[in-house]
Structures are given as C-alpha cells and as structure tokens.
Biopython code that builds the backbone (N, CA, C, O; Angstrom):
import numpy as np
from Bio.PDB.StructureBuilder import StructureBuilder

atoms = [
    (1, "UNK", "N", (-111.025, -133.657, -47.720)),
    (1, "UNK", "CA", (-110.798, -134.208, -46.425)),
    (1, "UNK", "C", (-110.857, -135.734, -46.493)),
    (1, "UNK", "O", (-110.073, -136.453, -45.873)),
    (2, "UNK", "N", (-111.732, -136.137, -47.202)),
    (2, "UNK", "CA", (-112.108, -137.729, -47.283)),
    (2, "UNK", "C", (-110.583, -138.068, -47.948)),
    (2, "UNK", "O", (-109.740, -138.777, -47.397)),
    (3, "UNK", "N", (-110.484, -137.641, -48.783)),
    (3, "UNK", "CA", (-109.504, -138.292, -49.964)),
    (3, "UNK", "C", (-107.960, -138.153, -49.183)),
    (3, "UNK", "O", (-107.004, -138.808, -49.599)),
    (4, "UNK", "N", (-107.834, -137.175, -47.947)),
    (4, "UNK", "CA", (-106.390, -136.983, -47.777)),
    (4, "UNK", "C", (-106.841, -138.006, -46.344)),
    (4, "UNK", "O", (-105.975, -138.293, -45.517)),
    (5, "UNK", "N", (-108.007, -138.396, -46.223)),
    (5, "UNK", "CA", (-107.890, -139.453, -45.078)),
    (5, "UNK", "C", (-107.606, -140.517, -45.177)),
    (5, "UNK", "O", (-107.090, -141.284, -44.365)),
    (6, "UNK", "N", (-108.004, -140.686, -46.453)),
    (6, "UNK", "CA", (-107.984, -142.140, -47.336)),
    (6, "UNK", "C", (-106.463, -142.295, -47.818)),
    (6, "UNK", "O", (-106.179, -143.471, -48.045)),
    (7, "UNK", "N", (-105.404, -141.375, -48.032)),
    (7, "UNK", "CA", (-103.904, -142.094, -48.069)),
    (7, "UNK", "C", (-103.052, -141.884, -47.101)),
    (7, "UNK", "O", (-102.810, -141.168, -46.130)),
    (8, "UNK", "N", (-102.614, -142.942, -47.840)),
    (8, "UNK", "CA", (-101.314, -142.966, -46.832)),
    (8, "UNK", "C", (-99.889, -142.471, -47.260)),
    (8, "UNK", "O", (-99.008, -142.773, -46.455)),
    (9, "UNK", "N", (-99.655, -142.063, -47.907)),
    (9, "UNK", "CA", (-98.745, -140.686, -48.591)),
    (9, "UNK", "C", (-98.796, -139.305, -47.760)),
    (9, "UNK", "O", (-99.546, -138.378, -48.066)),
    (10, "UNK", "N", (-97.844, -139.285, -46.595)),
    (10, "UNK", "CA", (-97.805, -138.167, -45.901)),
    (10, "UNK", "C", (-97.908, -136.796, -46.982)),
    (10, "UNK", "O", (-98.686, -135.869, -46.759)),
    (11, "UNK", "N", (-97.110, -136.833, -48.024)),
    (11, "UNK", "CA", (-96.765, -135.842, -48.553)),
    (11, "UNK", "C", (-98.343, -134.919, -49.369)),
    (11, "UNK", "O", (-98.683, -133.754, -49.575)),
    (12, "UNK", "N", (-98.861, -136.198, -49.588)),
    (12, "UNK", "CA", (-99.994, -136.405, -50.495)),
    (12, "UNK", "C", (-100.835, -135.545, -49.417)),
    (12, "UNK", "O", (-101.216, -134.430, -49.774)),
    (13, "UNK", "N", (-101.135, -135.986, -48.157)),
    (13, "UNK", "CA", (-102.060, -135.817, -47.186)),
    (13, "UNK", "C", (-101.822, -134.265, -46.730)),
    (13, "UNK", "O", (-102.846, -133.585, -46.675)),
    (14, "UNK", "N", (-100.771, -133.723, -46.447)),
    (14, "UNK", "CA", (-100.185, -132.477, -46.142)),
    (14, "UNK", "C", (-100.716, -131.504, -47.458)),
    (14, "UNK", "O", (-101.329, -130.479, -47.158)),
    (15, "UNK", "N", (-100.573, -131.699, -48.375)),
    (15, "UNK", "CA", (-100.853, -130.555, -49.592)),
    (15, "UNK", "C", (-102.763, -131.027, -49.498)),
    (15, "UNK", "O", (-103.511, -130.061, -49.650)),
    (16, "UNK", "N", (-103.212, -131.926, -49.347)),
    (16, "UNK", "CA", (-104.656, -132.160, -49.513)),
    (16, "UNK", "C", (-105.247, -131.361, -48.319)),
    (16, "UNK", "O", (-106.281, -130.712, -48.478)),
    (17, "UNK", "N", (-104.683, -131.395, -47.276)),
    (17, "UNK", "CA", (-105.009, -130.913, -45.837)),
    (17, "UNK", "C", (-104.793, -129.422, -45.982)),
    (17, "UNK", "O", (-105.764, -128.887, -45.446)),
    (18, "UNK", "N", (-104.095, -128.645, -46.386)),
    (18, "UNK", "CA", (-103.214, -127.404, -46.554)),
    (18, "UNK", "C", (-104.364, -127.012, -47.535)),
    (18, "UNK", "O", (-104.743, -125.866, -47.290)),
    (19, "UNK", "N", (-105.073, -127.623, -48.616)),
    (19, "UNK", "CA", (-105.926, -126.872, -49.636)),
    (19, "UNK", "C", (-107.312, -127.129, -49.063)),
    (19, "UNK", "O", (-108.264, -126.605, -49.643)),
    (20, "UNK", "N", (-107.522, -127.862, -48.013)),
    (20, "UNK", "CA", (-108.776, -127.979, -46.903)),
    (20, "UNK", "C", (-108.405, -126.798, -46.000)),
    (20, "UNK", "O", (-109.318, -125.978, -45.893)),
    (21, "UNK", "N", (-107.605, -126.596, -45.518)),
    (21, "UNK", "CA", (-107.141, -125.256, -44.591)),
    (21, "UNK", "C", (-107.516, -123.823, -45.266)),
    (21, "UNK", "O", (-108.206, -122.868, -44.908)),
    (22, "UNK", "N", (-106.856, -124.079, -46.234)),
    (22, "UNK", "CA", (-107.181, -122.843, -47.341)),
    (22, "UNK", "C", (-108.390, -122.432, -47.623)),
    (22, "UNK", "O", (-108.565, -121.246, -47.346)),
    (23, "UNK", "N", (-109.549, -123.135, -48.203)),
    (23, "UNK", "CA", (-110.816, -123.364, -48.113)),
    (23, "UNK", "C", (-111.468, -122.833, -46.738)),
    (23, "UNK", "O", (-112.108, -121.802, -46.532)),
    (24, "UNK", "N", (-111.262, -123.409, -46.255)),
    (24, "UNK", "CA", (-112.297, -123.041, -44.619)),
    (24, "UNK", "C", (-111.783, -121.730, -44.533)),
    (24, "UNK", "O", (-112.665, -120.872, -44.490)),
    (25, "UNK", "N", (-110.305, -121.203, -44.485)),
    (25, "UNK", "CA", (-110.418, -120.045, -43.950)),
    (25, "UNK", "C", (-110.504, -118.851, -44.471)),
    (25, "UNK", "O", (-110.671, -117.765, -43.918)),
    (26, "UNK", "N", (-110.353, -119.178, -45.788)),
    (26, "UNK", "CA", (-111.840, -118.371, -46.969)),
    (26, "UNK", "C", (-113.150, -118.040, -47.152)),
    (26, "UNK", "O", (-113.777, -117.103, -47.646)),
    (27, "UNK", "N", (-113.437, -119.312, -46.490)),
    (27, "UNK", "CA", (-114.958, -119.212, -46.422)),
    (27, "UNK", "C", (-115.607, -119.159, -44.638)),
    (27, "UNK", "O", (-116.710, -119.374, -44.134)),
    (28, "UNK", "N", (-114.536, -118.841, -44.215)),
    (28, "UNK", "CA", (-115.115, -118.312, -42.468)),
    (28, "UNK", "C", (-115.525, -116.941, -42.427)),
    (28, "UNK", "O", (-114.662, -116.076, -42.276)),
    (29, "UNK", "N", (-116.932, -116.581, -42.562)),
    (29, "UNK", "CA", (-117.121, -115.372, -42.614)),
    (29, "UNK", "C", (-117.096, -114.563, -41.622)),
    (29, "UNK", "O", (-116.840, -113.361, -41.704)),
    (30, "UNK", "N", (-117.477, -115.441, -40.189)),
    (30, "UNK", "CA", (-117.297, -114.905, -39.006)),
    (30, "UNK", "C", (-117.002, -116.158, -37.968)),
    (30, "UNK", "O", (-117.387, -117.326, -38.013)),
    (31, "UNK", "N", (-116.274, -115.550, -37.137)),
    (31, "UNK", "CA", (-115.849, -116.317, -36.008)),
    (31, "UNK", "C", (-116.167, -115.834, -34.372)),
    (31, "UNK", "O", (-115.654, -114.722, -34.245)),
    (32, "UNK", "N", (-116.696, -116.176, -33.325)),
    (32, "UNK", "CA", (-116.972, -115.677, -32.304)),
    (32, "UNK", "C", (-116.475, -115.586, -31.659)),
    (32, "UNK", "O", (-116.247, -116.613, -31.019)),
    (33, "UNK", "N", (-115.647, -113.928, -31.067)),
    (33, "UNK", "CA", (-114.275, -113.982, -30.399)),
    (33, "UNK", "C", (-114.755, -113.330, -29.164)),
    (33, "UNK", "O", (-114.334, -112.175, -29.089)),
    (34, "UNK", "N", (-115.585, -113.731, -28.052)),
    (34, "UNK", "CA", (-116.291, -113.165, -27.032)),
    (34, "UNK", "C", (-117.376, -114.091, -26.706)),
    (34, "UNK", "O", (-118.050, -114.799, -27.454)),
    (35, "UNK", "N", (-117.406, -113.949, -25.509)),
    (35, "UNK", "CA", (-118.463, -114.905, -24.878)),
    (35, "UNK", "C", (-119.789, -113.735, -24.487)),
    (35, "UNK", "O", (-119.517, -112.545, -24.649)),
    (36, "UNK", "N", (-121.278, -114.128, -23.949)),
    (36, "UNK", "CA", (-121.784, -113.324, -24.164)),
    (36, "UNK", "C", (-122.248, -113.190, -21.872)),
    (36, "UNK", "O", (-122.197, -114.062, -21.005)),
    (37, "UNK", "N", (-122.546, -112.016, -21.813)),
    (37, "UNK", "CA", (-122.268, -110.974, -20.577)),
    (37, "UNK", "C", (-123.915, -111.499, -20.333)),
    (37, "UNK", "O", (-124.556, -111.221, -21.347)),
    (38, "UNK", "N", (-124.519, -111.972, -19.601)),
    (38, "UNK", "CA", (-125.669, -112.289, -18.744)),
    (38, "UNK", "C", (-126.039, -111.784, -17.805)),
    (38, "UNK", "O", (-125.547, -112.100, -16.721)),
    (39, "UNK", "N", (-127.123, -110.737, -17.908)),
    (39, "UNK", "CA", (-127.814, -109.786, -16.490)),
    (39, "UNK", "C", (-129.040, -110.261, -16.158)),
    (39, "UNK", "O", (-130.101, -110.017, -16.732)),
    (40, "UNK", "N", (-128.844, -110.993, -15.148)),
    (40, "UNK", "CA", (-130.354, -111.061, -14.617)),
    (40, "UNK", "C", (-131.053, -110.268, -13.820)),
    (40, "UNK", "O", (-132.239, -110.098, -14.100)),
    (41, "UNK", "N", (-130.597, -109.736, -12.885)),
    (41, "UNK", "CA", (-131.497, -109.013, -11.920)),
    (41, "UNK", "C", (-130.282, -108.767, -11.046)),
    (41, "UNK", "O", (-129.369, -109.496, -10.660)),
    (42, "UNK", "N", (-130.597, -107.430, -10.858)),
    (42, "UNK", "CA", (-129.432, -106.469, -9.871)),
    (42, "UNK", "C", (-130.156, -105.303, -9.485)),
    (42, "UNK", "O", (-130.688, -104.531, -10.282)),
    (43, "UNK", "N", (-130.167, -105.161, -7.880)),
    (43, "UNK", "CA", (-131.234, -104.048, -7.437)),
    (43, "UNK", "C", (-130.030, -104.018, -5.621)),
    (43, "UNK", "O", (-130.010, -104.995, -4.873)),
    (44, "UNK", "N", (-129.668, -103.442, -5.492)),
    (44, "UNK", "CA", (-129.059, -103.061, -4.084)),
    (44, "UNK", "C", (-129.727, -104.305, -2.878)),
    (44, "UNK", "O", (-129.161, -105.203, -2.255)),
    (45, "UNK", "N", (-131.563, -103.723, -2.937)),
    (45, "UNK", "CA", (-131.873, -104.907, -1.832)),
    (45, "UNK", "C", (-132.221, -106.418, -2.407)),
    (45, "UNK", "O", (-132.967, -107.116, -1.720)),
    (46, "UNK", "N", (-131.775, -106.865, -3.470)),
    (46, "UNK", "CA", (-131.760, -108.113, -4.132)),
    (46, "UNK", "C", (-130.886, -108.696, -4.028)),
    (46, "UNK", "O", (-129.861, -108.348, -4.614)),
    (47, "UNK", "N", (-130.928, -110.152, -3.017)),
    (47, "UNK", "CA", (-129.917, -111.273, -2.791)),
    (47, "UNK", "C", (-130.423, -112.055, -3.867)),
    (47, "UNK", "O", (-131.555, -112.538, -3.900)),
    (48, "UNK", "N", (-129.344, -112.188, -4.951)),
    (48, "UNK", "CA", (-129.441, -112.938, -6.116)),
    (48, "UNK", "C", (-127.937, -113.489, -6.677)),
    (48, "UNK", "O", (-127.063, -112.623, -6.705)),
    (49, "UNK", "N", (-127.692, -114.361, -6.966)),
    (49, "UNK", "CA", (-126.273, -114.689, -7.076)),
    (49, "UNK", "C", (-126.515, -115.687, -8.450)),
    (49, "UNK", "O", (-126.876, -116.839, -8.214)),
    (50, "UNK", "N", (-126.336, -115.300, -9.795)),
    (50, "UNK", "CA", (-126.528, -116.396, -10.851)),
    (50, "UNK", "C", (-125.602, -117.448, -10.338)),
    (50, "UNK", "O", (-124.891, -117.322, -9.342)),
    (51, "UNK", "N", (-125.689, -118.683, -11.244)),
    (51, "UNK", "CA", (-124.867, -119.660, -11.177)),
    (51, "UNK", "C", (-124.560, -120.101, -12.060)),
    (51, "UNK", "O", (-125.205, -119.732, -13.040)),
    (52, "UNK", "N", (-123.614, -120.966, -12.280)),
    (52, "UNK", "CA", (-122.519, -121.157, -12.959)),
    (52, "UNK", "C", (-122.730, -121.941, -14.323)),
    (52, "UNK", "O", (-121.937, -122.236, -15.216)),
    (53, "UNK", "N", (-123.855, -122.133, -14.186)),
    (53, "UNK", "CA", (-124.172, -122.971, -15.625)),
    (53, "UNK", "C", (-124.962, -122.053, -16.441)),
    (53, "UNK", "O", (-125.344, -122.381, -17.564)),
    (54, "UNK", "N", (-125.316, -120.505, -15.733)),
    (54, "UNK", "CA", (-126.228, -119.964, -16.400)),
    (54, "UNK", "C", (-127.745, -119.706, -16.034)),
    (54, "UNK", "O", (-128.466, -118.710, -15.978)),
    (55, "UNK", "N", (-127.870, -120.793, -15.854)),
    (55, "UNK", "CA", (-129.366, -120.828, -15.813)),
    (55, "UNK", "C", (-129.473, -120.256, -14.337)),
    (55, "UNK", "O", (-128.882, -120.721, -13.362)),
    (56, "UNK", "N", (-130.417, -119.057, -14.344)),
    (56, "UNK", "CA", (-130.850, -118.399, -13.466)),
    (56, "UNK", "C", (-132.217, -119.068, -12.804)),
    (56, "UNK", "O", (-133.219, -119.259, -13.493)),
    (57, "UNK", "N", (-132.158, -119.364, -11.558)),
    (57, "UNK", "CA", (-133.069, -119.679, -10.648)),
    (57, "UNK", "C", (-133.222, -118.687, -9.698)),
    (57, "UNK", "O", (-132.585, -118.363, -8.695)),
    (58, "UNK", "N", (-134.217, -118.280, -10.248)),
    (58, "UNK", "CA", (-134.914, -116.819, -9.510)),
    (58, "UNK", "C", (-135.940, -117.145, -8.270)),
    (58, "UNK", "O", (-136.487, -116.409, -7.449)),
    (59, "UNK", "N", (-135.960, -118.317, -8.450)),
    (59, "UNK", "CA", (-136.854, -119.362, -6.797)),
    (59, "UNK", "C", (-136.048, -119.000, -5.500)),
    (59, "UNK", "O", (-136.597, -118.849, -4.409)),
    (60, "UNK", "N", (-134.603, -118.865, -5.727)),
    (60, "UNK", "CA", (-133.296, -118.792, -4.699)),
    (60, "UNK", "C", (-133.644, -116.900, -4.394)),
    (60, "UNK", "O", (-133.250, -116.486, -3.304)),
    (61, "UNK", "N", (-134.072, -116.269, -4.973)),
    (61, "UNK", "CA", (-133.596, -114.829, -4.937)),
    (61, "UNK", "C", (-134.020, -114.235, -3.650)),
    (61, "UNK", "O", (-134.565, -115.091, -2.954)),
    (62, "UNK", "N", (-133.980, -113.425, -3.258)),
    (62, "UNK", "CA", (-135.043, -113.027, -2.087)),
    (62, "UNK", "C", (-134.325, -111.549, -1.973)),
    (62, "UNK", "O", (-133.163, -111.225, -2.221)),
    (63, "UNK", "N", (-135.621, -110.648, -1.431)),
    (63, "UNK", "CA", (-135.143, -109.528, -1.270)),
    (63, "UNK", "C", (-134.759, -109.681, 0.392)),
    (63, "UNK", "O", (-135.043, -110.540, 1.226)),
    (64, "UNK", "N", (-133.894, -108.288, 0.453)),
    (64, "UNK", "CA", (-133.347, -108.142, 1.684)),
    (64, "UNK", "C", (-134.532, -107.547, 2.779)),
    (64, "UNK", "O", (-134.237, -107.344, 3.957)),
]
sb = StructureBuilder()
sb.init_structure("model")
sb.init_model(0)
sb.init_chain("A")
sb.init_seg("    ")
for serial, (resi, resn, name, xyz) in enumerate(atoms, 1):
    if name == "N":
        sb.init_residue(resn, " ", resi, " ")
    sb.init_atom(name, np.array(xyz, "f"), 0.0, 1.0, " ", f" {name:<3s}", serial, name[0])
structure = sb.get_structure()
C-alpha cells in the first residue's frame, strides 16, 4: 500500500493495489453482513419506546 502510494506510475499503482486487494480478501475471514436486533423490554402494559441511538432509557418507561 505504502509503495503503490508512493508512485506515480498509474500502471505501477494498479497491479500494486490489485495484489493489496488480493491479500485482504484472502485474509478476510469474516465479514458482518447484519446488524444486531435489540430487545429491551416488551410487556402489553409497558409504555416503552427505545430510541434511536440505542441506548435505552428505562427512566422514560412507565407502565400503563
């Protein structure tokens, strides 16, 4: 990566970049194709509504 940053020989940079491509996606053993599903609290008489960043503030909750 350093070395195909360091010229200026498109041609040079393309085959250096292409055997950096090659590499990584050899050695990607796993990749994370899913985001992950967050349950906080769910009960019929529970006004609870997560929010959007995640972070659950259970101070807001209140039962019905």
């Amino acid at each position: 990566m350093a070395e195909a940053a360091a010229t200026a020989d498109q041609e040079k940079r393309k085959e250096l970049y292409a055997e950096a491509i090659k590499l990584i996606t050899e050695r990607a053993y796993w990749v994370p194709m899913h985001t992950v599903v967050m349950g906080y609290a769910y009960n019929k008489n529970l006004e609870f509504s997560p929010s959007v960043d995640e972070l659950p503030r259970f101070f807001h909750a209140r039962w019905k």
